[in-house]
C-alpha positions, -999 to +999 in steps of 0.1 A: -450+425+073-412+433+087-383+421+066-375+390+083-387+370+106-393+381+141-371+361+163-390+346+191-382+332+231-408+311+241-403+309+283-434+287+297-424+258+327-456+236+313-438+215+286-466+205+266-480+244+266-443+251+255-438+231+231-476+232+212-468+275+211-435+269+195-447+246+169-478+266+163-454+298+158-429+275+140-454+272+111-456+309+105-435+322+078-430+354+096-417+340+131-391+321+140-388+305+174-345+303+181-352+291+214-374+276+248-370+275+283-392+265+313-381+291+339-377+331+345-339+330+350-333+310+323-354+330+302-336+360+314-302+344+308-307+330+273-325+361+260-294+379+275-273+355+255-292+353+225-311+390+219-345+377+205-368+403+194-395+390+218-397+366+246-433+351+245-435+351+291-450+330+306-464+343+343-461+316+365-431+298+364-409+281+396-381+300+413-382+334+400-416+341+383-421+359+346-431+391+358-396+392+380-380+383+349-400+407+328-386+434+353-351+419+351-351+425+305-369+455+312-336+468+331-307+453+312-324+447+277-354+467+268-348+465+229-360+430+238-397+435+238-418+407+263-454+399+258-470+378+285-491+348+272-512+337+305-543+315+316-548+346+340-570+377+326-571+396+366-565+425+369-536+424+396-516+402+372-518+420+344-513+456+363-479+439+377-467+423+339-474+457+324-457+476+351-427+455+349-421+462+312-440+441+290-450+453+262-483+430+255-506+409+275-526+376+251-547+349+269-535+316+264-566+306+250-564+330+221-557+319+190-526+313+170-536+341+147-544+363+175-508+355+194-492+363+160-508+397+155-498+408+191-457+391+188-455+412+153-475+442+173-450+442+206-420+433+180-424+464+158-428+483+193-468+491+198-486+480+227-506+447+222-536+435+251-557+411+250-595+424+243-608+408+278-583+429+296-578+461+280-609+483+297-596+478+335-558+481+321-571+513+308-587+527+337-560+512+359-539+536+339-561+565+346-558+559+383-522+556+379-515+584+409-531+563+431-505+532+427-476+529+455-442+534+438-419+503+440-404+504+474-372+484+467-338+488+444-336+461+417-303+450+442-330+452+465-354+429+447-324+406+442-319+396+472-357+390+483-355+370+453-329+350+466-338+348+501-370+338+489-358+306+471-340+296+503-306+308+500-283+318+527-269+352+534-232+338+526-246+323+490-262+351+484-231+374+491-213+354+467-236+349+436-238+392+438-202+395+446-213+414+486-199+405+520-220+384+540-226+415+564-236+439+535-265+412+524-276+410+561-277+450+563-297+448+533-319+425+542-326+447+575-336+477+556-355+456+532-377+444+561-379+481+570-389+494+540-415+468+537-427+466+575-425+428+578-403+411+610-398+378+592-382+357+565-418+339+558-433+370+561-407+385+539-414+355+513-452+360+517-446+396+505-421+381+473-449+355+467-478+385+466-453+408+444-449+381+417-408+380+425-410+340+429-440+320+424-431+297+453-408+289+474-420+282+518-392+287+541-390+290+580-379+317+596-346+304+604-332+310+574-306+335+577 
């Protein structure tokens, strides 16, 4: 039992999932939920803000997704521990969570015992996984040599990010503070590194890489 309650993000974009998790985990003496959100960004902007011990992620969220996110806390805050809570038990979703930095992986139809024991388990810094997952996360992990390293820089993955949601070269270059030209070099070697030709395909790779969860564009987007 720690010596206080473990302070608790709750990041899921279905409102009714959202808000049954944090009244379930409200009613626990040794959690206390200090906040919710229903996106990645502002999941990684409050948790920024506010330092919870664990963000409670969920995977598939609009604009950028909660493994993107995960990645994003895993970089600038990795005293703050994430544990996904999905509908999905696949393999390829839970390989790309756990290789972004979370720290636990529970099924949203466990129950809320179960989701306590692994937000205390990630929280006092063990790994948590969901029973149904844990064999081929295990032998994924076994195979680990055989798994491509991460071809892009987190600027990198920024950028696809944002040129994924539909933003211009010029917005982008101001939210990251770059010259139009330097986000258009960038987004050259980008669709170099990852042998694509065009913005759709460079969204379908995004998409497939769990950076956004959706966003169609045309290729005209610059």
């Amino acid at each position: 039992m720690p010596d206080r309650p473990v302070r608790v993000l709750v990041a899921d974009d279905h409102q009714v999932v959202r808000e049954g998790v944090c009244r379930l985990l409200d009613a626990l003496d040794d959690i206390d939920v200090v906040e919710n959100v229903a996106d990645g960004l502002a999941a990684v902007e409050r948790a920024e803000a506010i330092g919870p011990d664990v963000v409670v992620m969920d995977v598939q969220m609009p604009g950028l997704s909660g493994v993107e996110a995960t990645r994003r806390l895993a970089g600038t805050r990795p005293d703050i521990r994430v544990l996904v809570l999905s509908m999905y038990d696949d393999a390829v979703t839970v390989d790309r969570a756990l290789r972004a930095g979370a720290r636990g992986f529970a099924l949203k139809d466990a129950g809320v015992e179960t989701l306590r024991e692994a937000i205390l388990a990630v929280a006092s810094g063990s790994v948590w996984l969901s029973p149904r997952v844990s064999d081929y996360v295990l032998q994924g992990y076994l195979n680990a040599d055989d798994a491509p390293a991460d071809p892009l820089t987190s600027r990198e993955r920024e950028i696809v990010q944002r040129i994924a949601e539909g933003y211009t070269s010029r917005e982008i270059a101001e939210a990251l503070g770059l010259s139009p030209k330097t986000v258009q070099n960038q987004r050259s070697i980008v669709l170099d590194k990852l042998g694509v030709r065009t913005t759709a395909g460079l969204v379908r790779w995004a998409i497939r890489h769990g950076i956004v969860t959706e966003r169609p564009i045309d290729d005209s987007a610059g």
